[in-house]
Structures are given as structure tokens and as C-alpha cells.
N, C-alpha and C positions, 0 to 999 in steps of 0.2 A: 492911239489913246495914251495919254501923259501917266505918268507913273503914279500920280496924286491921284487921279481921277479914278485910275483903278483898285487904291489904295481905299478910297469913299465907298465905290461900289462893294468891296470886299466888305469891309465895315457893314454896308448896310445890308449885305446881305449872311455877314453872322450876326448882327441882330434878329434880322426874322430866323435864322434858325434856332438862337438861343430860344425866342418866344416859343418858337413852335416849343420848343421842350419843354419849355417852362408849362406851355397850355395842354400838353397832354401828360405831365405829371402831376398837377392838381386838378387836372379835369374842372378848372373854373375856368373859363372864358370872362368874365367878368371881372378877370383883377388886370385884363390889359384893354380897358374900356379907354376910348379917343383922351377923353380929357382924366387917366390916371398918368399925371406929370411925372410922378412920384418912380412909381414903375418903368417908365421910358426911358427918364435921366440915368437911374439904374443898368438897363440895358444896355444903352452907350458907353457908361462907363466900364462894365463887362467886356464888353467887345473892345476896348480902347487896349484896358490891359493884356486883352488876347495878340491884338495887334503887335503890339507891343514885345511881348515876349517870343511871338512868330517870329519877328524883323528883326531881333537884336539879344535875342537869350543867346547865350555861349554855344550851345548844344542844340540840333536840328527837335523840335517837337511838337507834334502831330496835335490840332484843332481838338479833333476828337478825343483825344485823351485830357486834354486842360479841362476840356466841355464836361467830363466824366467825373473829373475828379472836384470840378466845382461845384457841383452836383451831390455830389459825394460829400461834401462838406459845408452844406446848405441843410440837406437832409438829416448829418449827424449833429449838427447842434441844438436840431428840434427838442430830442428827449432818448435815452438810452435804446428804446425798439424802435424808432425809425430806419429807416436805412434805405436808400437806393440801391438797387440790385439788379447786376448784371445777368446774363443768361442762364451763367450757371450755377451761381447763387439764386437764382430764383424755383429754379430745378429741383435742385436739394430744399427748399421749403416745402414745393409741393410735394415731395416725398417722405415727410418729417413726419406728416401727422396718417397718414396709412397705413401703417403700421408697423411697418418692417422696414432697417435700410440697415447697411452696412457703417459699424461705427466703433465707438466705444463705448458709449452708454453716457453721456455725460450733457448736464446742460449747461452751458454758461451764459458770460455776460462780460462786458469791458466796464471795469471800474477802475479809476486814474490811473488808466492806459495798461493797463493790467488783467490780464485774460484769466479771469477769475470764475471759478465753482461754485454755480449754486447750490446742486445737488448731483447723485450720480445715483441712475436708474437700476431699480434695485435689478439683479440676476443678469450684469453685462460686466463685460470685461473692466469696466472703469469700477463699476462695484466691488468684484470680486478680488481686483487690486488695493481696494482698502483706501480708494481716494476717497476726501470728502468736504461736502461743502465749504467753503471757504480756501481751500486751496487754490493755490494761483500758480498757474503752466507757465513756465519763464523761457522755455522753448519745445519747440515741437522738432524733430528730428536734427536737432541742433541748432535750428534758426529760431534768433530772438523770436519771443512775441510781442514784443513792445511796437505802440503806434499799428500793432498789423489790423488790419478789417475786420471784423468779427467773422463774416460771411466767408474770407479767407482761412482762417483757423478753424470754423467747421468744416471746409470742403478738404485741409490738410487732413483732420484728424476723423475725415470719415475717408472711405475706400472701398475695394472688393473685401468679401468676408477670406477671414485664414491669412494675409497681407500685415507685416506690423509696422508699428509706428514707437518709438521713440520720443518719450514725453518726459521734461526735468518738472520736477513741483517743488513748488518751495509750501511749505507749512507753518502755519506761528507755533513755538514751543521747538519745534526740530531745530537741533545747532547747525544742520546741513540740509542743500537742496536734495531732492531725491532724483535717481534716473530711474524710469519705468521703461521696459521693451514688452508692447504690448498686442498682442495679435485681434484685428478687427473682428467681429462676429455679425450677424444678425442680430438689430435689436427688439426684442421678443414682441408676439400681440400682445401677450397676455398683460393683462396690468394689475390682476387682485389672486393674493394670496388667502387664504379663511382655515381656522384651524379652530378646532374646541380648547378653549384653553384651561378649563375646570369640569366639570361638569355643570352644566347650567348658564356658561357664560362664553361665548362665543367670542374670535377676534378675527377682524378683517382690517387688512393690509391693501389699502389701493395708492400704487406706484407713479402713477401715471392714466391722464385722460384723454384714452383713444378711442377706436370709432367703435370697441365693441363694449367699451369698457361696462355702460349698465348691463348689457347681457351679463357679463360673467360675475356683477356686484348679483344680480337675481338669481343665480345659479348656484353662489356661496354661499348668501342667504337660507336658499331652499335645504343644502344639506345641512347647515348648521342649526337648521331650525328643524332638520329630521334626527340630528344627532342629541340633541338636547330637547326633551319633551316635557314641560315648556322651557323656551330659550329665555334666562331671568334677565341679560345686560346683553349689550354688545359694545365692544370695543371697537371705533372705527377708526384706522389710524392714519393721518393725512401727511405726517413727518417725511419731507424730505421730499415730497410730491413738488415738481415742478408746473404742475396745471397742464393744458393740451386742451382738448379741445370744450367750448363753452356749453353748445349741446347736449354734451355727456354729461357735465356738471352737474346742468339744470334737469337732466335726467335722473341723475343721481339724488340729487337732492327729493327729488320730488317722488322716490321710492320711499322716503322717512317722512314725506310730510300728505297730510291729505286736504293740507288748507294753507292759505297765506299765501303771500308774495316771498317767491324765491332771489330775484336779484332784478335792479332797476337800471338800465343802460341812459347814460344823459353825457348830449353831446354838447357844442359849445353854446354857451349862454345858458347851460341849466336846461335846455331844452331833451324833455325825456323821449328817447328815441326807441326803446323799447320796455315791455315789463313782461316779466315768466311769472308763473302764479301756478303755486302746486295743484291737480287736483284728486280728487277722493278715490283712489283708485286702490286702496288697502293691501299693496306692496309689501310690504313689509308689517311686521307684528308690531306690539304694542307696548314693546319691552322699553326699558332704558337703555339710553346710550352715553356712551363716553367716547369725546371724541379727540385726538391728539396731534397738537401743530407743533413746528417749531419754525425756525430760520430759514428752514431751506422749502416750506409748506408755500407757494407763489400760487397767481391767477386761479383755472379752476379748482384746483383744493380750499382756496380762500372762500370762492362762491359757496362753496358745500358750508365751511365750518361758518360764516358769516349765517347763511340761512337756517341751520340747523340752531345755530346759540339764539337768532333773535326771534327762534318762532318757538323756543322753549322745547327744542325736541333734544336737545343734546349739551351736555356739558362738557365745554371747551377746557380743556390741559396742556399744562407743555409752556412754551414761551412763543412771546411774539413772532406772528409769520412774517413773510418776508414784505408783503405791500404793493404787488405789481398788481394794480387796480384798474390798468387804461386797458382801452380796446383798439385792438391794430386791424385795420384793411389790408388788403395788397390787391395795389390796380395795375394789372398786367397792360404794358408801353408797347412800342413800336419796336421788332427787332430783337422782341425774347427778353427784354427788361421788364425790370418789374419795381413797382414804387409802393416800401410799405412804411405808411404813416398811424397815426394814433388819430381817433377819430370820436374817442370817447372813452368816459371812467365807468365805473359799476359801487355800486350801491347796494350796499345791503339793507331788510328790508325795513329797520329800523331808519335808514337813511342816511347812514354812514358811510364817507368816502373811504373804498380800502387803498386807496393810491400813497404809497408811500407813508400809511399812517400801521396798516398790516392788523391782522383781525389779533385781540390783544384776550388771553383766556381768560377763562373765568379763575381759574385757581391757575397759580403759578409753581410749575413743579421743573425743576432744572434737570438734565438727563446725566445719572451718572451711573454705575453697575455698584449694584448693594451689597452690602456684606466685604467694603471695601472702605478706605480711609476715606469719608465724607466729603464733599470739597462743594465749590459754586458749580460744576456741570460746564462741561466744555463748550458748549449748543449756545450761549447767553450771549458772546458776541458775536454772532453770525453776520453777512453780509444783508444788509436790509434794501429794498427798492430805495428809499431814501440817503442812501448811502451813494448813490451812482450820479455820477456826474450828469447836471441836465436832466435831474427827473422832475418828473411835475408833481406838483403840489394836489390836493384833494379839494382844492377852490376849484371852480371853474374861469378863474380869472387867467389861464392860461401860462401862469409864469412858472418858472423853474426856481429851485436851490439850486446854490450851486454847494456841490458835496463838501465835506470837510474832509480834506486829504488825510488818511493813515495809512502811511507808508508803513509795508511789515520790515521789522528788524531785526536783522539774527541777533542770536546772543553770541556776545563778544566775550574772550578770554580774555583776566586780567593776568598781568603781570608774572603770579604766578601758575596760569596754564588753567585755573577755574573758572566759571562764567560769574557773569556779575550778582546773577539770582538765581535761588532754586526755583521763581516762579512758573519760569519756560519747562524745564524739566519736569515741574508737575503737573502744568498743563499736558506734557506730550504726552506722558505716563497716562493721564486720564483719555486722552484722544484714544491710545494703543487699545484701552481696557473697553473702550466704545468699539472698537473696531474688533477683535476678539469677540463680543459680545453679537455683534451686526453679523459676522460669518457660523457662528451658531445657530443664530435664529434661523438663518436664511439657508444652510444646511441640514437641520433638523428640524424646522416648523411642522411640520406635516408629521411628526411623531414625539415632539419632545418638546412640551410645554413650560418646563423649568426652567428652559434658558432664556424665555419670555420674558416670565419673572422677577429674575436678576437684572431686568433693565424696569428703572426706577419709577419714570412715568408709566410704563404698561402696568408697573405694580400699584402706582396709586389708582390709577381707572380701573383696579380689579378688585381690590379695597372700597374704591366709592360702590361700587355698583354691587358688592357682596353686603356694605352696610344699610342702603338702601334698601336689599332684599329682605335682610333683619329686620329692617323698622317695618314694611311692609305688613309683617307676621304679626308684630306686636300688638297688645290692644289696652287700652286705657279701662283700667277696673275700676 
């Protein structure tokens, strides 16, 4: 057989394996129907360039790996949660959300190419290091993170528990990157903290949406509403919550509410693909609630604060959430891969897209520690879904922004040996006095309610909800 002949059959036969991958990664058969020209000529030309680079790249390179990485980068231009995933990146998903894995406690996300902090999971080693949202890991055990895989940077930076890792952060405000050496742990079930914070006025801290989470949101409830006889307000605090699982959300939610629609799923073309609808099942008391977002507050926390503000059970504080409003699948492939795409946004019940638009409070209260020199609150420019390269929009018209690059900048020394502004400095100064402030709480919540307090949104939701209880009392003569 002639060299060409075999050269045809090769071709045509990574074609049909391309297809084949291509048909059991979208699970449509449909988009490689006889007469789709469109998609064929495609194929060909795929495979042209494979040939190609087979027969004549500088360096010997394996089918399989070009196959992977084209793939790889089909999938990444979709929107920032898509992603194709290998074996073992698919591994560590399905162990994300059970409860427990070996890690740091942190969530991220790539934005311009930047392995960036959303939030960091309260009571883990990422936490209790003082990282926080917005920070960007510029290497993990000395290797750059630039261009690296996301799926790659979680599997670096999780491990066996007691194991460390070596992570540089850079910060806006800091004149220097930081080195952290940090030892992995287990990351805890538990996701809600509850503590009396007055007499009469209870606060709940939910961290993160795992599989027990409404159990133990009913269980803080029950003592908090045995410690205060009646419970006048509750404080429910969603700051920093990275969302997890939808389930729990709509569970959650639907503990505060005994009627209405809790969130509306709609996939493409506006077509509604599901609706959760609270019902009467008198969960919780009757009290007021105050409830607290910020930047780093994503997915299901968004659900909660979204249903709780539009069915009038709770009044939203704090600053704009973060906006991750689409719904991901993952359809487990051939050979222990795994393909996870976007398949639909969420709606709140007023019929608001939270996709990159992010649930926006009722009163806008900046987070700063009080009894301290005033300032705009560190929290204000947080990283937002909107911000991430290739996010999608709250249309259903399918299209993407593409983000506006802000590169961070250290601050530079002039001339002679000083930075150019005190602005960095007193941003850092305020981050430090957040960070001080967050190891208080989360070291003496369970006995020492003053240092609640001194954090400035928890004081206004303790304020609204104490003037509230005042007008209540009052009576028109």
C-alpha cells in the first residue's frame, strides 16, 4: 500500500475518532447529521492539522495528547466552569462536594490567567492563614501558576491531610508577594456556626453548601431559639460563602419561607427547566431576618439571598455578590473522563438573572472594623463572576463579555525609597484590621459576642433588627 493511501486512511480514520469524541462529549448525535457540511469540513480540517503536526512538528507527539488538549481548549472558551476533565480531575469533583477531602480550604477560579481567590472556607488552613478573597496564588510549591489548568492547581494544592504545600500570594495593597508553608487538613462537614449574639437576637454563619448543611442550619435554629425565648431577629450571614450544593440551598431556603417560588432553572432559549416552590412546613419562626452578602457570597448562597429579598422574608446587607448564576452538569466519558459544561442560569423569583449581574442588597453597608479611622471597606472591589474572562451574560442569547483586564500592581518606590501613594497602605492596613477581626470571631464566636460587633455590617443587621423590635413595641396615641 502507497504511502499517500495510507496517509487517507489514517486521516479518515482520526476523523471518526475525533467524531466519536466529539458525540459522546455533547451527548448530541445530532450535530453530526449526513447533510451537517459545516461540522465535516471542520473535522477534516482538525485532522489535517493533526496530520500535520504528526509528520513534520520538530518533536515526536502523541495523537492522544493534541486530541486532549484540543479539547481542552474547545471546552475552555465556552465560559469560566466549563472544563474537560481527565480521570483525575474528575475524581476530586466527585469528592468536593461529600464532605470531607484533604486540602486547604480554598475556592477558586482563573481570571486573565490568574489563579485567583474567591473565598477561603471558614475553619481550614487557608482560613486560618489569613488568605482572602481576591488574592491571587502566583505559585504553588514554586511553580508559576500562570496558563496552568484550574483542575491542575486543585489537584496541586489538595493532598493527604498533615502534607504541606508552599503557596506565594500576591495581594492589592501588599508592597510584597507573600510565601505561605502550609499543612493540608481535612476540610470539615460542618458548614454553620450559630451563636446568641444579644439577648434576643440570634446569628447564623453558613460557610459553605454541603450535603448536611440544612440539618445543622435546623439544629442552630432549634438552640438559638431555645436560648432566646422569643428569638426577636436573626442574622443570617452568607459573606464569603462559595455556594456547593443546589439541593441544600433550596432547602435552606425553604426553612425561612412557607410559600412562593424559591429559584427558577431555564436552559437555552428561555426554556424553564425546573422550578422549587417553598412549602408550608413552619421550620423556622416568625422572627425578622437580616441577611449579609458580599463578593465572595457565589451560587447557592446567592439562591438563598435572591429568594429570601424577593419573597420579603429578609433584608439583604453588605455589597454586591459575586454573580455565578449558570448551572453545570458533568457527563461522565469513556475511560474515566469527564465533561463539565453549563447547561443553564437560575433565576430568582422575581425573575432576575444572577449570572454575572450578582444579587445587589437592599442597603449597602461596606465592611470595615469600627471604632477605627472610617474608610470605603476593603470588600467593594471584590472579584465578580462578570469579571472572568468568557463569562456569560444573564440573556439567554448565549454570548459571552469578554472581561476587562486589571492587572494588579504593586506599589513601586520612587526615587526616593517611598511608594507613590499611601492608598495601597491603607488599603492593606484595612485588609490586616479585617483579618484580625475574622480570627476573633472564628476563635471566640461560641463565647464572645463583642468581637461580632466591631465588624460593621454585623453591627448594622443588629441595629436594624433591635430598631425594628422598638417600632414593634410602639403604638400610635
Amino acid at each position: 500500500m502507497s504511502r499517500k493511501k495510507k496517509q487517507v486512511i489514517k486521516n479518515i480514520l482520526l476523523v471518526m475518532l475525533v467524531g466519536a469524541v466529539l458525540v459522546s462529549a455533547t451527548g448530541v448525535y445530532g450535530a453530526l447529521k449526513k447533510n451537517s457540511n459545516e461540522t465535516y469540513e471542520g473535522l477534516k480540517l482538525f485532522s489535517d492539522v493533526i496530520a500535520e503536526i504528526e509528520n513534520n512538528y520538530v518533536e515526536p507527539v502523541k495523537t492522544k495528547d493534541l486530541i486532549e488538549k484540543a479539547i481542552e481548549g474547545m471546552v475552555n472558551s465556552l465560559d469560566p466552569h466549563s472544563a474537560f476533565l481527565p480521570p483525575e480531575a474528575f475524581d476530586d469533583l466527585q469528592s468536593e462536594t461529600k464532605g470531607e477531602f484533604g486540602g486547604l480550604g480554598i475556592v477558586i477560579t482563573m481570571r486573565d490567567n490568574q489563579l485567583t481567590v474567591i473565598s477561603p472556607i471558614e475553619g481550614t488552613p487557608a482560613y486560618k492563614a489569613g488568605i482572602l478573597a481576591q488574592d491571587i496564588i502566583v505559585k504553588i510549591n514554586g511553580e508559576s501558576t500562570k496558563d496552568m489548568m484550574l483542575w491542575e492547581a486543585v489537584k496541586k494544592l489538595r493532598g493527604e491531610p498533615g502534607t504541606t504545600v508552599e503557596i506565594t500570594i500576591y495581594r492589592k495593597g501588599a508592597p510584597d508577594v507573600m510565601d505561605l508553608k502550609l499543612v493540608r487538613a481535612v476540610i470539615p462537614m460542618d458548614s454553620v456556626r450559630a451563636l446568641t449574639l444579644k439577648p434576643g437576637y440570634g446569628y447564623l454563619w453558613i460557610t459553605n453548601f454541603r450535603e448536611n448543611t440544612v440539618d445543622e442550619v435546623l439544629k442552630a435554629l432549634k438552640k438559638l431559639e431555645a436560648e432566646n425565648s422569643p428569638l426577636k431577629g436573626l442574622i443570617l450571614d452568607l459573606r464569603d460563602n462559595p455556594g456547593g450544593l443546589l439541593d441544600q440551598a433550596v432547602k435552606v431556603s425553604d426553612v425561612f419561607l412557607e410559600q412562593g417560588t424559591i429559584v427558577t432553572i431555564k436552559g437555552r432559549g428561555g426554556k424553564e427547566i425546573e422550578k422549587y416552590t417553598a412549602q408550608a412546613d413552619h421550620l423556622s419562626g416568625n422572627y425578622p431576618v437580616v441577611l449579609l452578602i458580599n463578593g465572595g457570597s457565589a451560587s447557592a448562597s446567592e439562591i438563598v439571598a435572591g429568594a429570601l429579598q424577593d419573597n420579603k422574608r429578609a433584608l439583604v446587607i453588605g455589597t454586591t455578590s459575586f454573580g455565578k448564576g449558570s448551572v453545570q452538569t458533568v457527563r461522565p466519558l469513556r475511560d474515566g473522563y469527564a465533561l463539565k459544561y453549563t447547561i443553564a442560569l437560575y433565576y430568582t423569583p422575581s425573575g432576575k438573572s444572577i449570572q454575572a449581574e450578582g444579587i445587589k442588597p437592599d442597603l449597602v453597608v461596606k465592611r470595615r472594623v469600627l471604632d477605627e479611622t472610617a474608610n470605603d471597606g476593603f470588600d467593594s472591589d471584590l472579584i465578580k463572576e462578570g469579571d472572568l474572562k468568557n463569562h456569560l451574560t444573564s440573556s439567554q442569547e448565549g454570548k459571552t463579555d469578554q472581561a476587562v483586564e486589571k492587572k494588579p500592581k504593586a506599589a513601586k518606590p520612587d526615587k526616593d525609597g517611598k511608594k507613590d501613594s499611601d492608598k495601597d497602605d491603607k488599603e492593606a492596613t484595612e485588609i490586616e484590621k479585617i483579618m484580625r477581626l475574622r480570627d476573633a470571631v472564628y476563635e471566640h464566636s461560641s463565647t464572645n459576642s463583642n468581637a461580632m460587633l466591631q465588624d460593621s455590617q454585623v453591627n448594622r443587621a443588629y441595629e436594624i433588627l433591635k430598631g425594628y423590635s422598638l417600632f414593634q413595641g410602639m403604638s400610635r396615641k
